[in-house]
C-alpha positions as CSV (number, residue, x, y, z in Angstrom):
1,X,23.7,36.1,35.4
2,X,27.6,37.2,35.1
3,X,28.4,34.1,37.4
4,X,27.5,31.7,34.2
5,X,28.3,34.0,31.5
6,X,32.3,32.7,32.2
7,X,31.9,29.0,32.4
8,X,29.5,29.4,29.3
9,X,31.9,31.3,27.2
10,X,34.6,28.7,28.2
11,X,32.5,26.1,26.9
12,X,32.1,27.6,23.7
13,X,35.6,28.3,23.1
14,X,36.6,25.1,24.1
15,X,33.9,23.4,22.0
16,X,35.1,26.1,18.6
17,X,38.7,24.8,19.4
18,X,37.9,20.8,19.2
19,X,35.2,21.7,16.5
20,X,38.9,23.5,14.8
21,X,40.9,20.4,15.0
22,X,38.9,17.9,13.7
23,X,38.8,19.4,11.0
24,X,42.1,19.8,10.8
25,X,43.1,16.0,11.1
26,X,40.0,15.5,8.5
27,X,41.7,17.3,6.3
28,X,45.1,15.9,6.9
29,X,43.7,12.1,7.0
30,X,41.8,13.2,3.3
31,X,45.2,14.4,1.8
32,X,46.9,11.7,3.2
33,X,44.5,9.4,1.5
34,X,44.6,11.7,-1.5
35,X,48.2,11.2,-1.9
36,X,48.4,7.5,-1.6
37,X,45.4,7.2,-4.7
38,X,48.1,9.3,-6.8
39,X,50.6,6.9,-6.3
40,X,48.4,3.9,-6.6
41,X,47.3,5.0,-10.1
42,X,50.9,5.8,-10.8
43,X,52.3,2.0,-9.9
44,X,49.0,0.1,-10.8
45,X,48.8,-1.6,-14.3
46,X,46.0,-0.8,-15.8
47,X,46.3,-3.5,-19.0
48,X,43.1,-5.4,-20.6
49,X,43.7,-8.2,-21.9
50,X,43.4,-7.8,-25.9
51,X,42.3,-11.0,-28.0
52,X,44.7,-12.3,-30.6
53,X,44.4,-10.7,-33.8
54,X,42.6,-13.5,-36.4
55,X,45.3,-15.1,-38.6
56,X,45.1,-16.7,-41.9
57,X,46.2,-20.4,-42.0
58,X,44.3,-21.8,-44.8
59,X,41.5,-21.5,-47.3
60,X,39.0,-23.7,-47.8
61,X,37.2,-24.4,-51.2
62,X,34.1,-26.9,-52.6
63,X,34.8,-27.9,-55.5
64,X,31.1,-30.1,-56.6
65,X,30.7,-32.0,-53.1
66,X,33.8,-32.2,-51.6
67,X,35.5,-29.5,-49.5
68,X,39.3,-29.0,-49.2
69,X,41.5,-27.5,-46.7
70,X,44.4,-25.8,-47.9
71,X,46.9,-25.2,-45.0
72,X,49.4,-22.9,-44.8
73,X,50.9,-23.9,-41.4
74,X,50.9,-27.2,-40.2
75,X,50.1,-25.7,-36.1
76,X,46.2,-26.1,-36.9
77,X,46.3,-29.4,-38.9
78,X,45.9,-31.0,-35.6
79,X,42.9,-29.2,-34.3
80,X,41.0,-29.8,-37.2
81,X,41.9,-33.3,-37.1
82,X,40.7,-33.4,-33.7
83,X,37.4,-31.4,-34.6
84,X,38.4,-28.3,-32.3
85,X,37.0,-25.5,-34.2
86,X,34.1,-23.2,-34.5
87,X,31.9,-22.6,-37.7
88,X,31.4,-18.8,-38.3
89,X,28.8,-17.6,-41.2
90,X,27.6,-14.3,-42.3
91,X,24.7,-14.3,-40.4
92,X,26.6,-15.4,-37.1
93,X,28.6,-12.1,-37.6
């Protein structure tokens, strides 16, 4: 019996010490990777992409059957002319 006990208690010690330092260097890789999310967040841009805010270029009135534009820029003259536009009523909203 004492002629195994040795080699056993080698084994065990040796399997304890690799069982140690992989740990270790799983601990090391996780802070490594730890460390490079930090700086990641730190350089990445984090922007969303906002719509333009609505802008008022004209009113629009009926007087009996006829409708008129009133523009106050000229920039959207030319998408109405070319029928680019969108019709939005209350119960669309």
């Amino acid at each position: 019996m004492d002629g195994m006990m040795i080699p056993f208690i080698m084994l065990l010690i040796i399997t304890i010490a690799l069982l140690l330092e992989r740990k270790y260097h799983e601990d090391k890789i996780v802070d490594i990777y730890e460390e490079k999310f930090k700086e990641w967040k730190e350089h990445s841009t984090n922007v969303k992409e906002q719509e333009p805010p609505k802008e008022l270029k004209g009113l629009i009135f009926k007087k009996g059957y006829n409708v008129t534009l009133e523009l106050f820029d000229d920039d959207v003259k030319d998408p109405i002319e070319r029928k680019k536009y969108t019709i939005v009523t209350k119960e669309t909203l």
